[in-house]
PDB file as gemmi writes it, atoms N, CA and C in Angstrom:
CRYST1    1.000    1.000    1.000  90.00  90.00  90.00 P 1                      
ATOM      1  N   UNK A   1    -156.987  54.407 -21.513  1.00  0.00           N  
ATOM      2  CA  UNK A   1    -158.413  54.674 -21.513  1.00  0.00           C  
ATOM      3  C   UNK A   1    -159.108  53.559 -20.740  1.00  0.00           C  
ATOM      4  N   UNK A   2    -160.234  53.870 -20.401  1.00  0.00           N  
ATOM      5  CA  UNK A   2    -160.750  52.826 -19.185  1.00  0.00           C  
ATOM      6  C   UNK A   2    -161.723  51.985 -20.044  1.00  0.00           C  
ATOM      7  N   UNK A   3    -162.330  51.075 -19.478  1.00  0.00           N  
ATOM      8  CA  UNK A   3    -163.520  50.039 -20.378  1.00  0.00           C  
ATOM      9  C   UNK A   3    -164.677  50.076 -19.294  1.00  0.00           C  
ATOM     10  N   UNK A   4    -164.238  50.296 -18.106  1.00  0.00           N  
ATOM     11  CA  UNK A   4    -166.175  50.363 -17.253  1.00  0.00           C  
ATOM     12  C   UNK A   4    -166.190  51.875 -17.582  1.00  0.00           C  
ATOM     13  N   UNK A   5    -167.544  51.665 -17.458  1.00  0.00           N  
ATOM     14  CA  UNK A   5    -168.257  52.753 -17.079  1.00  0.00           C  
ATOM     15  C   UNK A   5    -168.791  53.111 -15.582  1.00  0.00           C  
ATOM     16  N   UNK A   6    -168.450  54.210 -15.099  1.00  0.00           N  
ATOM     17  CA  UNK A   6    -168.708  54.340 -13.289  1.00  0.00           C  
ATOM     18  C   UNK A   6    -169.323  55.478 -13.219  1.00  0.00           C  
ATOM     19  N   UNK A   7    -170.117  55.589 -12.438  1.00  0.00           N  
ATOM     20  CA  UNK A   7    -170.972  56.388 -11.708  1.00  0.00           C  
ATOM     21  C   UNK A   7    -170.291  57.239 -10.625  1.00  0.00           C  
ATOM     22  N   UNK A   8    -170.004  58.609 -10.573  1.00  0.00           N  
ATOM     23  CA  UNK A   8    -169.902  58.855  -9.288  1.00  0.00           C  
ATOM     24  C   UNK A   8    -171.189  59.188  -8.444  1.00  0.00           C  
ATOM     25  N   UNK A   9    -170.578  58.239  -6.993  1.00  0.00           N  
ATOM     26  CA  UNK A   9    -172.085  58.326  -6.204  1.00  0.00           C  
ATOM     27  C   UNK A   9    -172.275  59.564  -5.048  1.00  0.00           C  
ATOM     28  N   UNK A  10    -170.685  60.132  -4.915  1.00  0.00           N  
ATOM     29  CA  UNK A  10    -171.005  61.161  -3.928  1.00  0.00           C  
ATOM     30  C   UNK A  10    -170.061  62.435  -4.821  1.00  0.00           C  
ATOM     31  N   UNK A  11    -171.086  63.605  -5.258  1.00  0.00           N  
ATOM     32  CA  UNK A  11    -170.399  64.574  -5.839  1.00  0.00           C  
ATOM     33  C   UNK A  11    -170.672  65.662  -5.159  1.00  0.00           C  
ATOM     34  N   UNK A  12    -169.463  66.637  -4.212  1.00  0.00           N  
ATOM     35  CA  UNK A  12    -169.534  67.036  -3.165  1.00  0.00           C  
ATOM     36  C   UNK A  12    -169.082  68.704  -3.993  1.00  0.00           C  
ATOM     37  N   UNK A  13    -169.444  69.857  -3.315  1.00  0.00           N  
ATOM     38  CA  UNK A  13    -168.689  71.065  -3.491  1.00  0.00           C  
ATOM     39  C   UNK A  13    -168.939  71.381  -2.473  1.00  0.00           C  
ATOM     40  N   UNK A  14    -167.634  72.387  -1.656  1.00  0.00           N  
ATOM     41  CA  UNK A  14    -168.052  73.123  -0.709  1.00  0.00           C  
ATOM     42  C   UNK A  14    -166.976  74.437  -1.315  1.00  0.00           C  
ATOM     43  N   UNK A  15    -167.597  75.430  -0.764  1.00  0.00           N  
ATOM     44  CA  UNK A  15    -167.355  76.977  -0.758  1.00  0.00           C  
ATOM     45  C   UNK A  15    -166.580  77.096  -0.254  1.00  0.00           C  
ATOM     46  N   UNK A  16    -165.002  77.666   0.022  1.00  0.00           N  
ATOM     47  CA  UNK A  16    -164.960  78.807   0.552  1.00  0.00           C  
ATOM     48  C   UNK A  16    -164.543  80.123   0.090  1.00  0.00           C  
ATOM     49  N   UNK A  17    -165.668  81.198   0.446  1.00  0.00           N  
ATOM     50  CA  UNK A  17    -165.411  82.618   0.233  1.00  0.00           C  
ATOM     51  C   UNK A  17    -164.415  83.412   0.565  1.00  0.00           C  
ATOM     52  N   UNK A  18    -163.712  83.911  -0.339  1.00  0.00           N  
ATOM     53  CA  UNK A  18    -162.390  84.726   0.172  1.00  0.00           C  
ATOM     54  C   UNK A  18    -162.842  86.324  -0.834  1.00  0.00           C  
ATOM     55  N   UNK A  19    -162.862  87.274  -0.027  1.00  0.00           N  
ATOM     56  CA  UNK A  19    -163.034  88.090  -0.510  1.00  0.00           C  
ATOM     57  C   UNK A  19    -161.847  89.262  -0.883  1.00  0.00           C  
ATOM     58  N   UNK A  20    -160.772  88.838  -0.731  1.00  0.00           N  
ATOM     59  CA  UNK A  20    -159.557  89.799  -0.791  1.00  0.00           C  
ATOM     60  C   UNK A  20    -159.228  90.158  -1.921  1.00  0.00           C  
ATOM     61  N   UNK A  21    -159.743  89.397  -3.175  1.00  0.00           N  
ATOM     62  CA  UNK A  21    -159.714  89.963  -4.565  1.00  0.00           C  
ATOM     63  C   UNK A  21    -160.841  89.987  -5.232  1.00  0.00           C  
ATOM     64  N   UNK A  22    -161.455  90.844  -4.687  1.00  0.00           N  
ATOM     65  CA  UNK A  22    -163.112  91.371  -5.161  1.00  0.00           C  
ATOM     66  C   UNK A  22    -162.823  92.311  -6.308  1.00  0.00           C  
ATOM     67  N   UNK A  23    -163.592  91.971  -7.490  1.00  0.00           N  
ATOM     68  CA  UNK A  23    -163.194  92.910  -8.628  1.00  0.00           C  
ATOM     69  C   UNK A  23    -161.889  93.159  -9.023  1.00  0.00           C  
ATOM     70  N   UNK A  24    -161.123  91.962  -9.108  1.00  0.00           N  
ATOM     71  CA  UNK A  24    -160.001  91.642  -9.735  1.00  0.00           C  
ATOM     72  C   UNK A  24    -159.491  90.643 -10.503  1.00  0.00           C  
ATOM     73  N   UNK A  25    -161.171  90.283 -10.520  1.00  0.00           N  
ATOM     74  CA  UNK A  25    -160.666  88.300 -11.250  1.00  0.00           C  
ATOM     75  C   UNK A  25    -160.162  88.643 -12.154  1.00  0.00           C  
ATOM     76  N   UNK A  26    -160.150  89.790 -13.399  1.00  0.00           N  
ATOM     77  CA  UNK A  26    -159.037  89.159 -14.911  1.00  0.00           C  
ATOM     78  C   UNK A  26    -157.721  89.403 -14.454  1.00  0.00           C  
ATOM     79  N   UNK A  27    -157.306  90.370 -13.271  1.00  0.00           N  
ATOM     80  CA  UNK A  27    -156.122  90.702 -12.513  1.00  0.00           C  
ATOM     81  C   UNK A  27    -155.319  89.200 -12.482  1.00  0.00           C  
ATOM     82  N   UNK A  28    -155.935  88.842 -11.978  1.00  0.00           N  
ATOM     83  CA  UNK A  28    -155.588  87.213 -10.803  1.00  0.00           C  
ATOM     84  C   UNK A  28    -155.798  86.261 -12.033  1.00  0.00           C  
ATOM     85  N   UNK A  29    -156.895  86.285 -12.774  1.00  0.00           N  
ATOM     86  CA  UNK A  29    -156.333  85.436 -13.947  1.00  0.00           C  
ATOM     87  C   UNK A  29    -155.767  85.198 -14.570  1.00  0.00           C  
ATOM     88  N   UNK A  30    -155.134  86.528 -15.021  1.00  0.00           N  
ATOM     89  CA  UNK A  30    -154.436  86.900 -16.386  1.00  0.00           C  
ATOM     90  C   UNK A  30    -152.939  86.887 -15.514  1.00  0.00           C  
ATOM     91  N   UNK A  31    -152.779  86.690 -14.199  1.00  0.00           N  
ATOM     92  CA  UNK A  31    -151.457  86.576 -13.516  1.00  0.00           C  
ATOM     93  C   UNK A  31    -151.186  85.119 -13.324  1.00  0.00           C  
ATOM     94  N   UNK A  32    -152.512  84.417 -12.784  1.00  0.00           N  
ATOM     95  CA  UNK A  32    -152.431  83.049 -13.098  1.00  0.00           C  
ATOM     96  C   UNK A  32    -151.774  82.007 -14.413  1.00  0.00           C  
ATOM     97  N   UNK A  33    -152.951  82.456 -15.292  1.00  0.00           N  
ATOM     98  CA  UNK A  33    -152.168  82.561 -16.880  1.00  0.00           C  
ATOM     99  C   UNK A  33    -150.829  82.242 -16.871  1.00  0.00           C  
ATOM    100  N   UNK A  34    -149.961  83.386 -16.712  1.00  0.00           N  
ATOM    101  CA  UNK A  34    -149.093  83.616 -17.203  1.00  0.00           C  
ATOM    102  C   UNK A  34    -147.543  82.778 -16.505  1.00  0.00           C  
ATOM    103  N   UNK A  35    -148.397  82.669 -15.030  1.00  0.00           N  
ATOM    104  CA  UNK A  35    -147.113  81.483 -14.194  1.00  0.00           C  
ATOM    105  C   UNK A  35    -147.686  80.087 -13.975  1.00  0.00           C  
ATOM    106  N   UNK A  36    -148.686  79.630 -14.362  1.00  0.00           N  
ATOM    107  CA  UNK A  36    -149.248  78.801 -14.211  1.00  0.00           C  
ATOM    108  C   UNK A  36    -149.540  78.177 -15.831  1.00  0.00           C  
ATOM    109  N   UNK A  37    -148.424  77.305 -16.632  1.00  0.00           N  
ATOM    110  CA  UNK A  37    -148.702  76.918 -17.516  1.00  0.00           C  
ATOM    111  C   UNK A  37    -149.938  75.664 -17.953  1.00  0.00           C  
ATOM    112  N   UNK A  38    -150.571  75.293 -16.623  1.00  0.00           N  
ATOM    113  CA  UNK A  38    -151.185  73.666 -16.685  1.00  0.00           C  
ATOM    114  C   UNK A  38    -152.389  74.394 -16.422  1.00  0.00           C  
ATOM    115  N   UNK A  39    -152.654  75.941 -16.322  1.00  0.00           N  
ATOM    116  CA  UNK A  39    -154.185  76.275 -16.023  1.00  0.00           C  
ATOM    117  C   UNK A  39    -155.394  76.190 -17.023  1.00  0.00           C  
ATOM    118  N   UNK A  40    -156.143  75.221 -16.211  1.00  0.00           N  
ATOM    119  CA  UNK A  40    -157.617  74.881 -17.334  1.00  0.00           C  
ATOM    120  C   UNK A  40    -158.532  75.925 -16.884  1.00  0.00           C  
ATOM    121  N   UNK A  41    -158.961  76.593 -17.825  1.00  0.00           N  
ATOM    122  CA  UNK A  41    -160.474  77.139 -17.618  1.00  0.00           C  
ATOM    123  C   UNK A  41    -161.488  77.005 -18.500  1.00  0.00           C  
ATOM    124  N   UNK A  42    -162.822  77.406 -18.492  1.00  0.00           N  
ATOM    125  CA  UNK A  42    -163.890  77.362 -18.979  1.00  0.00           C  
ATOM    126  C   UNK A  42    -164.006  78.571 -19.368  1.00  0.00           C  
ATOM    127  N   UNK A  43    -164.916  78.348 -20.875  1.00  0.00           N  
ATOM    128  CA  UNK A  43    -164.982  79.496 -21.804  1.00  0.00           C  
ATOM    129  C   UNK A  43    -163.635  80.259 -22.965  1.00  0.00           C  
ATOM    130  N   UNK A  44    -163.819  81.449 -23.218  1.00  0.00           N  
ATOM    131  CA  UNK A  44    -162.877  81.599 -24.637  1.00  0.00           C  
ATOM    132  C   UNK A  44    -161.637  81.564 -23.699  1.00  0.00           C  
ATOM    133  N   UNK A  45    -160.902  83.114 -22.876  1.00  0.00           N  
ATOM    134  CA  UNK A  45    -160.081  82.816 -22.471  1.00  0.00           C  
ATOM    135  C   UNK A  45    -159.638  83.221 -20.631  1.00  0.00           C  
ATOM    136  N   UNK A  46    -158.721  82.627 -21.056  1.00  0.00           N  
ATOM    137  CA  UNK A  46    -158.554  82.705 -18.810  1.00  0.00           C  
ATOM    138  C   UNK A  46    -158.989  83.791 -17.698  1.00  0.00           C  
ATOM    139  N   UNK A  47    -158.656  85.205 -18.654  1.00  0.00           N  
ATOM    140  CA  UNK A  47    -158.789  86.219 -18.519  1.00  0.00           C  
ATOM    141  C   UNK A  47    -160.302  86.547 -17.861  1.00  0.00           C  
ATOM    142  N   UNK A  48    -161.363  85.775 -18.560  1.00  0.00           N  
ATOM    143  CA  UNK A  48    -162.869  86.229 -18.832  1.00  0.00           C  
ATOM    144  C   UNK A  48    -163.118  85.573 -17.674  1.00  0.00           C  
ATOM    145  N   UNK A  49    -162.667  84.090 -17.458  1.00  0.00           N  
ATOM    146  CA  UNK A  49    -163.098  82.399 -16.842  1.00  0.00           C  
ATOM    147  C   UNK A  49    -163.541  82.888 -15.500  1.00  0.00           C  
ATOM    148  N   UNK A  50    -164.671  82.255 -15.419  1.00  0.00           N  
ATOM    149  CA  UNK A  50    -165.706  81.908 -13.957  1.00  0.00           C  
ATOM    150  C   UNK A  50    -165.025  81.028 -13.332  1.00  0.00           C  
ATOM    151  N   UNK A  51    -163.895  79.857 -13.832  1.00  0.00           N  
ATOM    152  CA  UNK A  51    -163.938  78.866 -13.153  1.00  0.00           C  
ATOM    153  C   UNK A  51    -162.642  78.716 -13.408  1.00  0.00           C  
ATOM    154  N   UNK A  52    -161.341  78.113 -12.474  1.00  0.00           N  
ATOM    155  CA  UNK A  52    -160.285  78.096 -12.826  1.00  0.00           C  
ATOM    156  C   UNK A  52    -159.735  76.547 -12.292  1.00  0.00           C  
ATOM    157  N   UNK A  53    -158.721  75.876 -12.840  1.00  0.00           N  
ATOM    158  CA  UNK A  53    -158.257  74.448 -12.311  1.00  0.00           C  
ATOM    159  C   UNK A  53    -157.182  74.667 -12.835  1.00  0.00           C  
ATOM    160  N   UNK A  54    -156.547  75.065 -11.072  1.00  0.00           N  
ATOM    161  CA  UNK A  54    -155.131  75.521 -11.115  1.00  0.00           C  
ATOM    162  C   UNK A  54    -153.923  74.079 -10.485  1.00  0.00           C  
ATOM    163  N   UNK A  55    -152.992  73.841 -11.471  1.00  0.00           N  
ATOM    164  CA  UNK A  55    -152.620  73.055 -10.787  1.00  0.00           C  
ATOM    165  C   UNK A  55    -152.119  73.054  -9.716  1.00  0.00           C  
ATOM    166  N   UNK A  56    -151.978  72.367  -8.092  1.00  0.00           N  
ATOM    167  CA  UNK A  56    -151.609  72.474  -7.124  1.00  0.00           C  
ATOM    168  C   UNK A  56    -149.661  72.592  -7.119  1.00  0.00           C  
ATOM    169  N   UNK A  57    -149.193  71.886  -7.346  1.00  0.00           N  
ATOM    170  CA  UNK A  57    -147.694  72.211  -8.006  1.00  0.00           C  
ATOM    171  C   UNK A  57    -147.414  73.758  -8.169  1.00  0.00           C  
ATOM    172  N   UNK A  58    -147.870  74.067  -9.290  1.00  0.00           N  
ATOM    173  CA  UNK A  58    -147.547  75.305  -9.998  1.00  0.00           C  
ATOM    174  C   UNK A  58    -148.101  76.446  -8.947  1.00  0.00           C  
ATOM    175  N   UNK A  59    -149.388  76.156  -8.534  1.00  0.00           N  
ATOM    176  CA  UNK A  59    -149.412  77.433  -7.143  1.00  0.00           C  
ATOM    177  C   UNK A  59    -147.847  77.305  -6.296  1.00  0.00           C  
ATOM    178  N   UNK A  60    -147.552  76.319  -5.655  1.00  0.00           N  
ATOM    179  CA  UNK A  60    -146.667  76.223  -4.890  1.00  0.00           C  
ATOM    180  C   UNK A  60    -145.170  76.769  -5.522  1.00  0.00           C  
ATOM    181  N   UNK A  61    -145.030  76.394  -6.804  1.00  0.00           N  
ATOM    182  CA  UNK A  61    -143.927  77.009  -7.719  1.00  0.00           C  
ATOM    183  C   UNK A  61    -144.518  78.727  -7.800  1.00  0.00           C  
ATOM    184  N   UNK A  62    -145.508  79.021  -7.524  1.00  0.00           N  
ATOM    185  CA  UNK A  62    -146.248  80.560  -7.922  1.00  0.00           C  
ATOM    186  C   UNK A  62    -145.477  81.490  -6.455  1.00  0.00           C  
ATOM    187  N   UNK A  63    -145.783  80.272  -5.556  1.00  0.00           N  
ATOM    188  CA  UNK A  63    -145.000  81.049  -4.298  1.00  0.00           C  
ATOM    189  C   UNK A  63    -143.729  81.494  -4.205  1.00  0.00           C  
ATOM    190  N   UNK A  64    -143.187  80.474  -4.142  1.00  0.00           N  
ATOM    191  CA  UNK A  64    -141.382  80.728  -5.041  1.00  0.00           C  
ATOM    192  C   UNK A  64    -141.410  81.794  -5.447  1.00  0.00           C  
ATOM    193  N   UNK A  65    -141.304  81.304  -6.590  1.00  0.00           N  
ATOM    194  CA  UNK A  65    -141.585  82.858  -7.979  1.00  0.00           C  
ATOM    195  C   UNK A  65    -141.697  84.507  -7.147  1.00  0.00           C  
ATOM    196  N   UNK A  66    -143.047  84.264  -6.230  1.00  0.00           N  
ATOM    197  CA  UNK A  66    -143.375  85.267  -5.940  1.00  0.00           C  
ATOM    198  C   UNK A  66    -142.211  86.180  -4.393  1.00  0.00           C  
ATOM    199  N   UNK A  67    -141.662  84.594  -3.976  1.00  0.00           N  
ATOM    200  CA  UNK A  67    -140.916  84.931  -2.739  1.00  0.00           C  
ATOM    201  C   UNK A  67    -139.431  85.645  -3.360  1.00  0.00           C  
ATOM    202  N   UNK A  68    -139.490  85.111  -4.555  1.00  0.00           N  
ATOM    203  CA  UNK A  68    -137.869  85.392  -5.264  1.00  0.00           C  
ATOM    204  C   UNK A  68    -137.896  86.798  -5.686  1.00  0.00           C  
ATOM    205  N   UNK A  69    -138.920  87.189  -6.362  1.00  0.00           N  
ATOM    206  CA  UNK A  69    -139.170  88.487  -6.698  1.00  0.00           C  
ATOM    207  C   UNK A  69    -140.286  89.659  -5.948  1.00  0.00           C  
ATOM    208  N   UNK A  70    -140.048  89.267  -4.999  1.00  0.00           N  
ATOM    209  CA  UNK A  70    -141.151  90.468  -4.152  1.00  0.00           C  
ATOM    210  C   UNK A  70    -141.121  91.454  -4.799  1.00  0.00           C  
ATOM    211  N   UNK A  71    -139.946  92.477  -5.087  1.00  0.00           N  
ATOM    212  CA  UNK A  71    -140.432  93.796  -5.480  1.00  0.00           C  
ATOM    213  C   UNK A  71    -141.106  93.608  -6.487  1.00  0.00           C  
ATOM    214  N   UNK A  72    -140.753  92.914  -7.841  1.00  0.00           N  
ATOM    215  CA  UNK A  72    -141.897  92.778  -8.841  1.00  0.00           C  
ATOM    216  C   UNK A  72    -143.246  92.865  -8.517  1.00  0.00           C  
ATOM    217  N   UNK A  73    -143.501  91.675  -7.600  1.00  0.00           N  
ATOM    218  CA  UNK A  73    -145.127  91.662  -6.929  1.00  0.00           C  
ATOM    219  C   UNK A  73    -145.250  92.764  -6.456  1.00  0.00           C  
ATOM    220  N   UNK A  74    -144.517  93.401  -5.478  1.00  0.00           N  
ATOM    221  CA  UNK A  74    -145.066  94.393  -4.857  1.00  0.00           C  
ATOM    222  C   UNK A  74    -145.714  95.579  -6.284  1.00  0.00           C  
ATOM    223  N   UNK A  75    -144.823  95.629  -7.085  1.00  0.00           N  
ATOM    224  CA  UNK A  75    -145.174  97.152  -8.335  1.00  0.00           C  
ATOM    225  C   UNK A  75    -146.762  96.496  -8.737  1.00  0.00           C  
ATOM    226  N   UNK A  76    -146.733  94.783  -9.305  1.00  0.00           N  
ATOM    227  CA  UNK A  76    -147.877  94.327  -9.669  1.00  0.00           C  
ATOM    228  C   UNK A  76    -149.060  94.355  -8.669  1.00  0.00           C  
ATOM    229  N   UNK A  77    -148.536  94.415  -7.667  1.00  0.00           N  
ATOM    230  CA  UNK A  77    -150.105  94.602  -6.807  1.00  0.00           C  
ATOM    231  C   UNK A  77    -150.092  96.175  -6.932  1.00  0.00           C  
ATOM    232  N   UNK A  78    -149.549  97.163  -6.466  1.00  0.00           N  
ATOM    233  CA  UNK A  78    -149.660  98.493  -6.605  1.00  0.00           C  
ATOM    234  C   UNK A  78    -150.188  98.911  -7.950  1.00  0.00           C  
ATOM    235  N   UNK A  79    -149.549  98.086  -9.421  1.00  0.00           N  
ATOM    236  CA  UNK A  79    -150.032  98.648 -10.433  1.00  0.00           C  
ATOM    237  C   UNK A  79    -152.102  98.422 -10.597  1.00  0.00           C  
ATOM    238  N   UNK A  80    -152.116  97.164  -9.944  1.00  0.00           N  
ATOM    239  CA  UNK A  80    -153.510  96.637 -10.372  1.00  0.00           C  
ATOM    240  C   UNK A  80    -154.108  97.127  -9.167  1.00  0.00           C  
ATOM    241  N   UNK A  81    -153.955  97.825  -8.366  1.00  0.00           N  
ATOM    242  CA  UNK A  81    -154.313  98.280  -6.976  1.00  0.00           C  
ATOM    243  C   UNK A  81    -155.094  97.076  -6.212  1.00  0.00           C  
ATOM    244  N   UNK A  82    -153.880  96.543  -5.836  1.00  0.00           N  
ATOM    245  CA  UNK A  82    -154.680  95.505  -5.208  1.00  0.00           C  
ATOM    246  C   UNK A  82    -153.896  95.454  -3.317  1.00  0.00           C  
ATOM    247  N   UNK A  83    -155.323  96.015  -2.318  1.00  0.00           N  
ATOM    248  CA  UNK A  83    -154.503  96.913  -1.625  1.00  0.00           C  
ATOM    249  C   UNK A  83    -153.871  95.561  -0.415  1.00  0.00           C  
ATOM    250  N   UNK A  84    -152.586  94.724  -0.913  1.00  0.00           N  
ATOM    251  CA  UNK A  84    -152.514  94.006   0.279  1.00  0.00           C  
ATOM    252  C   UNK A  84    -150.862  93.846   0.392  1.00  0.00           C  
ATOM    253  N   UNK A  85    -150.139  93.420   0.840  1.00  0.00           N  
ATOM    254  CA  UNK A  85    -148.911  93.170   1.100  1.00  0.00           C  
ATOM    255  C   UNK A  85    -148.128  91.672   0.520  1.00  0.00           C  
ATOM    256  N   UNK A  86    -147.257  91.581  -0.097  1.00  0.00           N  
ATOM    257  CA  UNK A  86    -146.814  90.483  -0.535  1.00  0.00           C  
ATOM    258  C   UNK A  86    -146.998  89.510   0.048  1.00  0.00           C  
ATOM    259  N   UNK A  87    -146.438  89.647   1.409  1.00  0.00           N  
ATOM    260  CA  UNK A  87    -146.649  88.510   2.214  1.00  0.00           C  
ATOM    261  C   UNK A  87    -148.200  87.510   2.593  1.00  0.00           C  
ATOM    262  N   UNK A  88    -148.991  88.632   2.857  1.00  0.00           N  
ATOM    263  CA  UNK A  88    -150.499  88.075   2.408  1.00  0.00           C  
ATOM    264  C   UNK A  88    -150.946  87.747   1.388  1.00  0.00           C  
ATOM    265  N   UNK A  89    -150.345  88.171   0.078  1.00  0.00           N  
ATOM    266  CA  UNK A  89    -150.923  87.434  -1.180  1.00  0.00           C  
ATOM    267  C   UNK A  89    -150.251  86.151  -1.158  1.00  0.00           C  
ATOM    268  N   UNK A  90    -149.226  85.809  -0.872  1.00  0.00           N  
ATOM    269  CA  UNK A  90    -148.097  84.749  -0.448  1.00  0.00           C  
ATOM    270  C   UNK A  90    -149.241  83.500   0.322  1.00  0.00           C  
ATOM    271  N   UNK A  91    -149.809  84.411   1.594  1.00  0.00           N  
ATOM    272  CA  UNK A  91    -150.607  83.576   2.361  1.00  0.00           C  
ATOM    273  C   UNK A  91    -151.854  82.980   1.899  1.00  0.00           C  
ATOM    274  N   UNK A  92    -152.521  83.982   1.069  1.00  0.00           N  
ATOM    275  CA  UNK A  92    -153.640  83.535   0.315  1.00  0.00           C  
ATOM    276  C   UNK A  92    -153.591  82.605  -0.717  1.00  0.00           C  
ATOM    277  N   UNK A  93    -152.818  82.599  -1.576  1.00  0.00           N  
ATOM    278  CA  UNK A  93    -152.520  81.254  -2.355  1.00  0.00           C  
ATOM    279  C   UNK A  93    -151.919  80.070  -1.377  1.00  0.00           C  
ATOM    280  N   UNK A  94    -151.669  80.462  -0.636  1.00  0.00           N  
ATOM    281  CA  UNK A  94    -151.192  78.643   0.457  1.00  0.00           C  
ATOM    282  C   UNK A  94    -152.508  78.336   1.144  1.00  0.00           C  
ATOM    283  N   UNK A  95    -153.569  79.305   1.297  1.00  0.00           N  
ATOM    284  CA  UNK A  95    -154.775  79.315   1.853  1.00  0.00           C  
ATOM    285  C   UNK A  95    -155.704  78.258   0.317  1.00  0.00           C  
ATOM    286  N   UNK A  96    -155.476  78.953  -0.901  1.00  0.00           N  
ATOM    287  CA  UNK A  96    -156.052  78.462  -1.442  1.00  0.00           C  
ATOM    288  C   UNK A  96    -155.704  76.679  -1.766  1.00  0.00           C  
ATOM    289  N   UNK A  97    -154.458  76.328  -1.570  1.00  0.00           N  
ATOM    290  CA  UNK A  97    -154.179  75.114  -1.725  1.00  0.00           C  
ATOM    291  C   UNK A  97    -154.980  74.620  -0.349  1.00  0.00           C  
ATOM    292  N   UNK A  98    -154.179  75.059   0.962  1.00  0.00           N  
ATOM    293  CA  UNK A  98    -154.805  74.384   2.217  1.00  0.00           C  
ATOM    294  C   UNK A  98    -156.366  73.713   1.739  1.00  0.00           C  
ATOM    295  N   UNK A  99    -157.061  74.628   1.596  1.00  0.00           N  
ATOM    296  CA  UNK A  99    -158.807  74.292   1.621  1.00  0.00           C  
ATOM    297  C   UNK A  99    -159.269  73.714   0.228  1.00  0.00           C  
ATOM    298  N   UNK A 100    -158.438  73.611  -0.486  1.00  0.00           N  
ATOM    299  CA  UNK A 100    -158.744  72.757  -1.813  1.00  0.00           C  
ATOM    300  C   UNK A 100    -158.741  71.319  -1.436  1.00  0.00           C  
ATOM    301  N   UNK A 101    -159.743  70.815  -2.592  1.00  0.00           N  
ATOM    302  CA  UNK A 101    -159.731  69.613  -2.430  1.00  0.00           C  
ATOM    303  C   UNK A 101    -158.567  68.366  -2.526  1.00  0.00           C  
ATOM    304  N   UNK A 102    -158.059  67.918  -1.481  1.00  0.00           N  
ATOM    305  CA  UNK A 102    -156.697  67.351  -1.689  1.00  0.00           C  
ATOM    306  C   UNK A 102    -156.334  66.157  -2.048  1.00  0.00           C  
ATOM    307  N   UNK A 103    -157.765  65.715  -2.476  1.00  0.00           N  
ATOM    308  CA  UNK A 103    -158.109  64.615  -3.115  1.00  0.00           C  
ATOM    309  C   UNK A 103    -157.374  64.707  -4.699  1.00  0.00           C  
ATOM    310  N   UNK A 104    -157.325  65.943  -5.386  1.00  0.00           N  
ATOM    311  CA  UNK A 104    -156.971  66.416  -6.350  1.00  0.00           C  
ATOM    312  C   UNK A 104    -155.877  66.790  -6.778  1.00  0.00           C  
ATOM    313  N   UNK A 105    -155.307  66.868  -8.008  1.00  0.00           N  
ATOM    314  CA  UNK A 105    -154.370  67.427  -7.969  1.00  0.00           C  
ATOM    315  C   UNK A 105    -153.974  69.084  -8.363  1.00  0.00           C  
ATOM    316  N   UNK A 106    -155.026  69.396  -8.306  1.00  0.00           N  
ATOM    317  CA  UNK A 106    -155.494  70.912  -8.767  1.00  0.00           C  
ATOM    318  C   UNK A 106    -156.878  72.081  -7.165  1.00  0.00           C  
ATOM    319  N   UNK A 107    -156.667  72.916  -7.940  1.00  0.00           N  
ATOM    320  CA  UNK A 107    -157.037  73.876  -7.039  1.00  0.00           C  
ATOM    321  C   UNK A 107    -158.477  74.354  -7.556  1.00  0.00           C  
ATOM    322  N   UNK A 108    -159.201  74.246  -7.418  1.00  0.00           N  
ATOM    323  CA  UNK A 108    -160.492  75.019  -8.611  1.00  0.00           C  
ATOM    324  C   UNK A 108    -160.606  76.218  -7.741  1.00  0.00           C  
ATOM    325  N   UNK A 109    -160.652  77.407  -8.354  1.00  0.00           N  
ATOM    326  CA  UNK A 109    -161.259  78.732  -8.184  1.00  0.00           C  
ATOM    327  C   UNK A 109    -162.546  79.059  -8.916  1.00  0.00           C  
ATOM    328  N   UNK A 110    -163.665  79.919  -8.239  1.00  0.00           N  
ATOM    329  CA  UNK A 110    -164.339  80.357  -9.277  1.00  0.00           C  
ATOM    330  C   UNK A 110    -165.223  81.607  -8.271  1.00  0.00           C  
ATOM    331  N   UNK A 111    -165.185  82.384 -10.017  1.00  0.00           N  
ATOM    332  CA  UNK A 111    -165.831  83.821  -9.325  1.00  0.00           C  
ATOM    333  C   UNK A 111    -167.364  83.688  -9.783  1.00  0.00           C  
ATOM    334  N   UNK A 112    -167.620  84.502  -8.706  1.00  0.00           N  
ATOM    335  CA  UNK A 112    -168.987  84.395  -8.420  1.00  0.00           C  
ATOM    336  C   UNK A 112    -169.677  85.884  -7.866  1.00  0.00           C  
TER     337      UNK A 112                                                      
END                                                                             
């Protein structure tokens, strides 16, 4: 535990908008959830969450996962109709690490 007390003096957010899972956040949450054991969110549960702090690790282990079992993904995107190709959901989570803050060791998502 620390003994100063500090100020942060520059508290920065920047956006970026990805629209490829529009009206699917409990989809993507509740998938998050479930391979992503270190995921923090805000409010009751992950499922509902505006805001997600995904660890950067575990996305990258999410890729794996997802490269090892394509056909699975593939039924899970077809079941939740989510109209894109493995390989691009593949790309979009390496997208989401790329543009995260890498200062961090986590990924924040949030729907909006």
């Amino acid at each position: 535990m620390g003994i100063r007390l500090h100020v942060a003096e520059v508290y920065q957010v920047k956006h970026h908008s990805r629209d490829y899972f529009n009206n699917h956040s409990a989809d993507i949450n509740r998938m998050l959830h479930k391979y992503c054991p270190n995921l923090r969110w805000e409010g009751e549960d992950a499922e509902c969450s505006s805001r997600l702090e995904v660890p950067r690790s575990e996305l990258a282990d999410l890729i794996g996962k997802i490269t090892n079992n394509r056909e699975d993904f593939e039924k899970w995107l077809k079941i939740h109709m989510i109209d894109i190709t493995v390989d691009k959901f593949i790309r979009y989570i390496a997208e989401w690490i790329a543009f995260s803050d890498q200062r961090n060791d986590f990924v924040v998502l949030t729907w909006y």
